[in-house]
N, C-alpha and C positions, 0 to 999 in steps of 0.2 A: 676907350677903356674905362671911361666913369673915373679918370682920377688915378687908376690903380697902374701898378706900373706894366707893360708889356713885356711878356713873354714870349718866349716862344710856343709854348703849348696854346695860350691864347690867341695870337695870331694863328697857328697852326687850326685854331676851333672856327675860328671868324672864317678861314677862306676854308673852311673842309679839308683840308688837307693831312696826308698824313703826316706824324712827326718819325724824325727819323729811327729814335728810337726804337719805335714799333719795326721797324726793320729790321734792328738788333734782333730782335725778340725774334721774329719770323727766323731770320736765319739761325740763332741761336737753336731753335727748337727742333729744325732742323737739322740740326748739325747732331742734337743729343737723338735723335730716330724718335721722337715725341709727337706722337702723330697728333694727336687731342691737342696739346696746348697749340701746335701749328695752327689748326684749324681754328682754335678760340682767337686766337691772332689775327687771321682770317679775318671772320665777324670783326673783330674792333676794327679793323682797318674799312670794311665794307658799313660800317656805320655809316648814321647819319647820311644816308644817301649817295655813298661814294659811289663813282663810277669804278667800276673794275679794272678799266683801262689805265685811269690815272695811278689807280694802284700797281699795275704790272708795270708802268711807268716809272714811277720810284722805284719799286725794286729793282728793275734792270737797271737803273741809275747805280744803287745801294752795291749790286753787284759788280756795275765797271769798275769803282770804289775799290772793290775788293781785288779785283783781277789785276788792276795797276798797280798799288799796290805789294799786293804778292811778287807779282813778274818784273817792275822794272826798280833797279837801282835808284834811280832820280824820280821823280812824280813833277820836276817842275815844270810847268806849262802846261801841266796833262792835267791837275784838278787843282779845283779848287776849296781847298778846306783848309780849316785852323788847326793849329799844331793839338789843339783837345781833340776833336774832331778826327785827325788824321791815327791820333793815339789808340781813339776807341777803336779804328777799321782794324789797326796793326794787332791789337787783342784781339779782335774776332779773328783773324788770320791765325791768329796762335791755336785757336780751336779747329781748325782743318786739317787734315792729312797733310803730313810736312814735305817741302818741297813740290815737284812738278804733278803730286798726285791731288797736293789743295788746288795746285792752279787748273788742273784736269776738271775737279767738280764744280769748283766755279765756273768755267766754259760751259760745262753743263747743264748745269741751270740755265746759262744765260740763251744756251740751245731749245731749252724744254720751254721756257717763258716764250720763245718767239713762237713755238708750235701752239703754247697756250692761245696766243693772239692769232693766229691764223683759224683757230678751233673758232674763237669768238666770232671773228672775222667770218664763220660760216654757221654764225646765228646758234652754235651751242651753248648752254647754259656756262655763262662768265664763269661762276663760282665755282661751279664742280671743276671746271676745267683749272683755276687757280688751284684748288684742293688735291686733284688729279698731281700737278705739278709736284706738290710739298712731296707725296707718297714717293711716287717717281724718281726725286731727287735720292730722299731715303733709303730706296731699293739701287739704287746706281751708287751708292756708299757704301751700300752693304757688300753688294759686290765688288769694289775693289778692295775691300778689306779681304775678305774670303780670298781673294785675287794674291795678296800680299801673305798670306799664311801658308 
């Protein structure tokens, strides 16, 4: 690091990797039906040469995060994160349809992300198919809201 002190963003640059952050952001954008900033999210995370996989990787990470969370009482043993950490997932949680219909669209996604990988898996273009997802997710919100009125 030349002396300077290490970060996580830095480390995060050194190995390519995305920062979790960027995840906030993705689901965040998501969550407000934001189709454009999704997609600009997109891009930043497919920088610098990322692989796609490793991206749908994190996020289905990002999202079991979220799913345990939401659903179980206790989290111990099940993840590993710091009580900061653990505080930012419980806010984004606050941002989803409350009770069993957040835990429903989180299942969802993490449904739609496995279809994304099997798309890939049969040589479609990664990206659209990651982007295909975001919309996807959006329109299965839309409709349980409409569902709920």
């Amino acid at each position: 690091a030349g002396g300077k002190k290490i970060t996580e963003q830095t480390a995060a640059e050194c190995l390519q990797s995305v920062s979790e952050s960027q995840y906030f952001d993705l689901v965040d954008s998501i969550l407000k039906s934001d189709i454009a900033q999704a997609m600009r999210s997109i891009d930043l995370m497919l920088g610098d040469g990322r692989e796609v996989g490793d991206v749908l990787e994190g996020l289905v990470d990002h999202l079991r995060n979220l799913l345990i969370i939401s659903s179980c009482r206790s989290t111990s043993g099940l993840l590993v994160l710091s009580e900061d950490e653990k505080k930012k997932y419980v806010s984004q949680i606050g941002r989803f349809p409350e009770g069993t219909k957040g835990v429903q669209v989180i299942a969802e996604m993490i449904d739609l992300l496995a279809n994304v990988r099997k798309a890939i898996f049969l040589n479609m273009n990664p990206q659209t198919m990651l982007e295909s997802f975001v919309i996807k997710t959006i329109i299965f919100q839309a409709a349980l809201k409409r569902a709920e009125a």
